[in-house]
DSSP file (Angstrom, degrees, kcal/mol; ACC not computed):
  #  RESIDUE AA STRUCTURE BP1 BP2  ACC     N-H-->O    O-->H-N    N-H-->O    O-->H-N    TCO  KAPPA ALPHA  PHI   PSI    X-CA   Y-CA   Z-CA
    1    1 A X              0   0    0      0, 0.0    84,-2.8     0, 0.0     2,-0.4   0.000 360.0 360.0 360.0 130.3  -48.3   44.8   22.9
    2    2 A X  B     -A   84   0A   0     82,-0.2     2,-0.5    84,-0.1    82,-0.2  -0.781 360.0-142.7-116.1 168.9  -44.7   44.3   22.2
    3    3 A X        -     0   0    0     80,-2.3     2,-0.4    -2,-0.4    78,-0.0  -0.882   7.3-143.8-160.7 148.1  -41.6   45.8   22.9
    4    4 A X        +     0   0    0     -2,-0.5    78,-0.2    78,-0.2     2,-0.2  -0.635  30.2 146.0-101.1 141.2  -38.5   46.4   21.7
    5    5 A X  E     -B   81   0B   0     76,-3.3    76,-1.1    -2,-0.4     2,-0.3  -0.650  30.2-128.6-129.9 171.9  -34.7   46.5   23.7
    6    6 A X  E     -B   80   0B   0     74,-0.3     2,-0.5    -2,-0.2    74,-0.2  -0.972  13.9-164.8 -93.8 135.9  -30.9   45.8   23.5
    7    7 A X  E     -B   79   0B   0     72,-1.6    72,-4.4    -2,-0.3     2,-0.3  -0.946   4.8-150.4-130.7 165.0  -29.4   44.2   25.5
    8    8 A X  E     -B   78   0B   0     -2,-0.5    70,-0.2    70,-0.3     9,-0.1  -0.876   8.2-148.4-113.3 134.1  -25.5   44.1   25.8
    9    9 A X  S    S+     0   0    0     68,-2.5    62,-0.2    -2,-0.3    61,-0.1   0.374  89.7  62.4 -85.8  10.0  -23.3   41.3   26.9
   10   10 A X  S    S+     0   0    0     67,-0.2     2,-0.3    60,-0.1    -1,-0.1   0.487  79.9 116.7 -89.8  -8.4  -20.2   43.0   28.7
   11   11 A X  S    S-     0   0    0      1,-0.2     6,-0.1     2,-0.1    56,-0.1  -0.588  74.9-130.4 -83.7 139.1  -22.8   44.4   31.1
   12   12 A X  S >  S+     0   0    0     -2,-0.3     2,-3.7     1,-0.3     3,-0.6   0.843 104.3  70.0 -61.1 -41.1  -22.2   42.9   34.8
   13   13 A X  T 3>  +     0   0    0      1,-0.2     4,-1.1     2,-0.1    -1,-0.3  -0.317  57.1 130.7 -91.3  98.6  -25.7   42.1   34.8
   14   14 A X  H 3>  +     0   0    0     -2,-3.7     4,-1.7     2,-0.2     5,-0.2   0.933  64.0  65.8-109.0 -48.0  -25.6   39.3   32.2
   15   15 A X  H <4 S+     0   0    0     -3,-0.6    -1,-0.1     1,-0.3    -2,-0.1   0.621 114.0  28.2 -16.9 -55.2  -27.6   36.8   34.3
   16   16 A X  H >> S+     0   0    0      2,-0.2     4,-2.6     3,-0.1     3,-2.2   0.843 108.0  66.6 -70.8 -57.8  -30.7   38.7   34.2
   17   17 A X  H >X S+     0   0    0     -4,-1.1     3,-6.7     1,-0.3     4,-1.8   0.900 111.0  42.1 -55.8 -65.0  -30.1   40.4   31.0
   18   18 A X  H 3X S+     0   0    0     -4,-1.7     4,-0.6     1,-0.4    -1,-0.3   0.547 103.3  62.5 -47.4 -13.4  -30.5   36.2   29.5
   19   19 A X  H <> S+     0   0    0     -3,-2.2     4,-0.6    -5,-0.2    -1,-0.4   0.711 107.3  45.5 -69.4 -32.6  -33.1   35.4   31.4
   20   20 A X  H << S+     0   0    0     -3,-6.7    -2,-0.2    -4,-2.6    -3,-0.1   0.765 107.3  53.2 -63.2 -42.9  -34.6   38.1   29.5
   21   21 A X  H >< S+     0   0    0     -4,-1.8     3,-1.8    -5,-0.4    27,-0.2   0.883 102.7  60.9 -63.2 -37.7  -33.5   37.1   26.2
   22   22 A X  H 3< S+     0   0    0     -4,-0.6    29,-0.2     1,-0.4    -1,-0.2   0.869 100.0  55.3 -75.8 -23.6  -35.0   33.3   26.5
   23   23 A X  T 3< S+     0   0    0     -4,-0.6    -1,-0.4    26,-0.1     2,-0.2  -0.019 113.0  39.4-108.9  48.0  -38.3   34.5   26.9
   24   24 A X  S <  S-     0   0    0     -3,-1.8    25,-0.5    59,-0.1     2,-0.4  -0.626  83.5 -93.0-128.4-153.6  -38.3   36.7   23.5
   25   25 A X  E     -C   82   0B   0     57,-0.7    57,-2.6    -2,-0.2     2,-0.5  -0.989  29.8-142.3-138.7 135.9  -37.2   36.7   19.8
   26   26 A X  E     -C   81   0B   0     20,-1.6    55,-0.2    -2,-0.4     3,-0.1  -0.911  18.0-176.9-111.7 114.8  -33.8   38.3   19.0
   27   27 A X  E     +     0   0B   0     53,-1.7     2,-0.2    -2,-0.5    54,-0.2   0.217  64.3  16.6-108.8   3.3  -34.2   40.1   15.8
   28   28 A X  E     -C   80   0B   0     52,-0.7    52,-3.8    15,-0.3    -1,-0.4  -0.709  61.5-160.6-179.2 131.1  -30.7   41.4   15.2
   29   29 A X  E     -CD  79  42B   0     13,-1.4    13,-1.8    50,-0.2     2,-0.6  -0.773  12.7-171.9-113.2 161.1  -27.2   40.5   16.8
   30   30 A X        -     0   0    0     48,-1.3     2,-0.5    -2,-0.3    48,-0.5  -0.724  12.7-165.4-148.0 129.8  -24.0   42.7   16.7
   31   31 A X        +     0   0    0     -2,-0.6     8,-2.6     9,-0.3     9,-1.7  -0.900  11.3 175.8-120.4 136.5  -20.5   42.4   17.6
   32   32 A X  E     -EF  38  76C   0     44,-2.4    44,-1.0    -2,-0.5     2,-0.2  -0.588  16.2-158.2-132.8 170.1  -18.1   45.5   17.9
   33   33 A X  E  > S-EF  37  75C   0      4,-1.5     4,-2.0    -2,-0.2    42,-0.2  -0.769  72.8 -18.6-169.1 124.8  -14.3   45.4   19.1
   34   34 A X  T  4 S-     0   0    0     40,-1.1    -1,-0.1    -2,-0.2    -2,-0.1  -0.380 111.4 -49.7  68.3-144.5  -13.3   48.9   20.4
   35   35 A X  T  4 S+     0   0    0     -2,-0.2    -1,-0.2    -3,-0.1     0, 0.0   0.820 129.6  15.0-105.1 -62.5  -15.3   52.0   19.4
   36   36 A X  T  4 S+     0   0    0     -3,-0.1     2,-0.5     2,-0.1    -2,-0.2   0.215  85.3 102.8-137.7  30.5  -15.5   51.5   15.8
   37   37 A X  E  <  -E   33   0C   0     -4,-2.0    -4,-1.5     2,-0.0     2,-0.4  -0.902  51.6-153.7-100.9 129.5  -14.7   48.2   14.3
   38   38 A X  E     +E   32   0C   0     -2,-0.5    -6,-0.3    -6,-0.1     3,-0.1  -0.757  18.4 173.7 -99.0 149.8  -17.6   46.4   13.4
   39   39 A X  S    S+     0   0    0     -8,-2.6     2,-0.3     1,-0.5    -7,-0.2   0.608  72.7   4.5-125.4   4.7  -17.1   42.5   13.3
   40   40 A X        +     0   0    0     -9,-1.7    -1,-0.5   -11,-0.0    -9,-0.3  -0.914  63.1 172.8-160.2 161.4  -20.5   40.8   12.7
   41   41 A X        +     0   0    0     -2,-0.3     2,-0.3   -11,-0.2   -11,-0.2  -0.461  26.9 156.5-157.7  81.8  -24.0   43.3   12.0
   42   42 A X  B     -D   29   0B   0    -13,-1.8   -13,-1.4    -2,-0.1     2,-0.6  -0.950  45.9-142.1-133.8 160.8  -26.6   41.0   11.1
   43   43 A X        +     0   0    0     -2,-0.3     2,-0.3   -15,-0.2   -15,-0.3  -0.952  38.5 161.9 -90.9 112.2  -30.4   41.0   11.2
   44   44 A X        -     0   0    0     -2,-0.6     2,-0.4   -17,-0.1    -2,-0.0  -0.906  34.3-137.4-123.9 151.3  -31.6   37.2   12.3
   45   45 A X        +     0   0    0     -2,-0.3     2,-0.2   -17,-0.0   -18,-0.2  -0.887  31.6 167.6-132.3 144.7  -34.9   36.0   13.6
   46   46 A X        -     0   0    0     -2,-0.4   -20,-1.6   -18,-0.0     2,-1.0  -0.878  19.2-157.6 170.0  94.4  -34.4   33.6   16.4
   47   47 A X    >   +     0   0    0    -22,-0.2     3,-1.0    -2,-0.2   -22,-0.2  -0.431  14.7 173.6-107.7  79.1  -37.0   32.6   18.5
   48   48 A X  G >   +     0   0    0     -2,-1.0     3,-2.1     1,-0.3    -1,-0.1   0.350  56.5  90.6 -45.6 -13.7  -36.3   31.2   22.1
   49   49 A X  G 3  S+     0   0    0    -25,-0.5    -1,-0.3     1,-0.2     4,-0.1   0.511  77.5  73.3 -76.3 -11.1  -39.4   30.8   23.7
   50   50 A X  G <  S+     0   0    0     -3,-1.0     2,-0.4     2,-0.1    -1,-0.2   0.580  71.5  97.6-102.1   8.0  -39.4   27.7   22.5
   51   51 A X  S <  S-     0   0    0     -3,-2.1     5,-0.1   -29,-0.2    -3,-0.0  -0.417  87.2 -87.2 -89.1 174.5  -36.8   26.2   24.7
   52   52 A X    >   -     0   0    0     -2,-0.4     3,-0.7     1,-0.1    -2,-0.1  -0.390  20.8-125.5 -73.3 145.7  -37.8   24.2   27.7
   53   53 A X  G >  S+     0   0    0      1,-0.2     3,-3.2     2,-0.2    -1,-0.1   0.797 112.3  67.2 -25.2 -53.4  -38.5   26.1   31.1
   54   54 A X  G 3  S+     0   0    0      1,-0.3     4,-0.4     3,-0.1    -1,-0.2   0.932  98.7  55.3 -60.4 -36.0  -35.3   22.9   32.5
   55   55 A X  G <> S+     0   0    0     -3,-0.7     4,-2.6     2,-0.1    -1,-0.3   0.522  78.4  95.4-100.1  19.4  -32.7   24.7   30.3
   56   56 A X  T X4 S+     0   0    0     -3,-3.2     3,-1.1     1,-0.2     5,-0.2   0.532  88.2  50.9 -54.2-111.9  -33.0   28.6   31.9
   57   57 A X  T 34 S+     0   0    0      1,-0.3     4,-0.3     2,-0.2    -1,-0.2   0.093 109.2  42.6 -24.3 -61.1  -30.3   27.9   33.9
   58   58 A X  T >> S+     0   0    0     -4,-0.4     3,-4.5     2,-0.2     4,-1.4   0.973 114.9  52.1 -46.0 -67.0  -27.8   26.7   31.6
   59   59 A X  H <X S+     0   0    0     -4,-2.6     4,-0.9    -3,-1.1    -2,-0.2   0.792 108.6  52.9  -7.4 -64.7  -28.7   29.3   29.0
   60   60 A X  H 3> S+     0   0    0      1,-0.2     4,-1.1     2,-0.2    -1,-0.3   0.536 109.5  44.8 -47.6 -18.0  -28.3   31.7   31.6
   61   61 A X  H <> S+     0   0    0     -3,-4.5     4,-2.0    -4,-0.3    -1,-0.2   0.642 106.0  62.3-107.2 -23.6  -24.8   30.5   32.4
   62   62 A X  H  X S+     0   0    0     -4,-1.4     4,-1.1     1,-0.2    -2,-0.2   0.866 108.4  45.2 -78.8 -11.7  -23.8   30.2   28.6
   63   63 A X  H >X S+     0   0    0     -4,-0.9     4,-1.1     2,-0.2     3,-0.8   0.907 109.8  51.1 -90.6 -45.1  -24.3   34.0   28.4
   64   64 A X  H 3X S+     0   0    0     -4,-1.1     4,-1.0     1,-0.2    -2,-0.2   0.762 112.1  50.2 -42.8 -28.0  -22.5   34.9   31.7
   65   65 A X  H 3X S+     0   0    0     -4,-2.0     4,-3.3     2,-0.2    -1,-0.2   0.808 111.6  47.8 -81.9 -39.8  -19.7   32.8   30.2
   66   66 A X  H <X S+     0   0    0     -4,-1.1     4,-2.0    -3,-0.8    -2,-0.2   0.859 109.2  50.9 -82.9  -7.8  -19.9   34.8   26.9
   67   67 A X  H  X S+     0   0    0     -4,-1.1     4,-0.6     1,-0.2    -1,-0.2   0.711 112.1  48.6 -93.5 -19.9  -19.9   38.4   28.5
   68   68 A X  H  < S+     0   0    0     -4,-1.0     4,-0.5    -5,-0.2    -1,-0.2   0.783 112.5  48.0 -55.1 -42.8  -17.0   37.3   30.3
   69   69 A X  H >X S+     0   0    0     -4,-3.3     4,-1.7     2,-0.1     3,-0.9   0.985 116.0  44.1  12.5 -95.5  -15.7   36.1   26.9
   70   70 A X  H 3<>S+     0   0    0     -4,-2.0     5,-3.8     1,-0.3    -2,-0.2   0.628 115.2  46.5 -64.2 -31.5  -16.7   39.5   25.4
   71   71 A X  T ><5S+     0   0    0     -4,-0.6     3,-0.6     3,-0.2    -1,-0.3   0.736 109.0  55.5 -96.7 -19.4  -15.2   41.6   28.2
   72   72 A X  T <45S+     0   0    0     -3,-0.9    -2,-0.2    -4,-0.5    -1,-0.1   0.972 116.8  40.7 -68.4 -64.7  -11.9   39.6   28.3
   73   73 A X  T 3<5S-     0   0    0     -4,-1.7    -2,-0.2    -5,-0.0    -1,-0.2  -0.127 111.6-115.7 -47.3  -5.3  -11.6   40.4   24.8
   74   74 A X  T < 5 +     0   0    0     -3,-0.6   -40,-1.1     1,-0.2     2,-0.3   0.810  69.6 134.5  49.9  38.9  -12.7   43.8   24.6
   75   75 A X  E   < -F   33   0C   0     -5,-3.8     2,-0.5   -42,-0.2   -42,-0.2  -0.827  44.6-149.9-127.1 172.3  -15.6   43.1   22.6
   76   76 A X  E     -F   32   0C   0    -44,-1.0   -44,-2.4    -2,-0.3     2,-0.3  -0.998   6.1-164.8-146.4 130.3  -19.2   44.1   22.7
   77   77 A X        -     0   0    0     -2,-0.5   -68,-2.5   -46,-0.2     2,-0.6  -0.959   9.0-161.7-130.0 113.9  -22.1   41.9   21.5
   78   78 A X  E     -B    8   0B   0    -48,-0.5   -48,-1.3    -2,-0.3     2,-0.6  -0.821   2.6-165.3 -93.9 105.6  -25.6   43.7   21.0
   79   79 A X  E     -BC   7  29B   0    -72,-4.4   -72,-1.6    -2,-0.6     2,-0.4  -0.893   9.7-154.0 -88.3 112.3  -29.1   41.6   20.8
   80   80 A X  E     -BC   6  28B   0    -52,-3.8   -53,-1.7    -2,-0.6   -52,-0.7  -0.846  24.5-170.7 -58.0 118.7  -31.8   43.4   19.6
   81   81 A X  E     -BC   5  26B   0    -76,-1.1   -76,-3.3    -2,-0.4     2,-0.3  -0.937  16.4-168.4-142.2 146.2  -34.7   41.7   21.1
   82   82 A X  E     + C   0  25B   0    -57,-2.6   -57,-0.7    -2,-0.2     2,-0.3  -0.606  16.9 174.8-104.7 157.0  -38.5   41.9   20.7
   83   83 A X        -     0   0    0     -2,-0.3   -80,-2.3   -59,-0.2     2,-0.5  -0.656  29.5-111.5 172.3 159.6  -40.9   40.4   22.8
   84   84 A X  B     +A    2   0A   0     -2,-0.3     2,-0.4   -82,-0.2   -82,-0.2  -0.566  28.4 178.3 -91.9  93.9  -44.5   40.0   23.7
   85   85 A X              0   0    0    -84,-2.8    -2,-0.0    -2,-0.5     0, 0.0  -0.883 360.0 360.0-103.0 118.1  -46.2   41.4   26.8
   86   86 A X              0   0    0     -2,-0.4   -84,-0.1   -84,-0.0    -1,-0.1   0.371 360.0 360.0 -29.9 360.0  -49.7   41.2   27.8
């Protein structure tokens, strides 16, 4: 079964949300600034599961870094992300 999500990076829980991310495939990123300027819309396939188990943590930390980024900056970055449950 799969299923499909978004996950936003300005949201406080960014930690989680990338822990989430590593262990799927992100099928479409998006980047806003304000309400209706769009600055990136793209469909990508991008499969994460195959980095190592040693580099959650870093991963984790480079997406807290970018939703602090993104929130600094008034921008909003959207994953579309699939992934595979049992």
């Amino acid at each position: 079964m799969s299923g499909k999500e978004t996950i936003e990076l300005t949201s406080k829980g960014a930690w989680r949300a990338m822990k989430k991310v590593k262990h799927s495939d992100i099928r479409h990123i998006r980047v806003t600034a304000g309400t209706d300027t769009t600055i990136l819309d793209s469909p990508i396939n991008l499969n994460l599961r195959i980095i190592p188990r040693v580099f959650t943590a870093p991963f984790q930390a480079i997406g807290l870094v970018t939703s602090i980024f993104a929130r600094m900056t008034r921008t909003k970055i959207s994953l579309s992300i699939q992934s595979d449950q049992d």
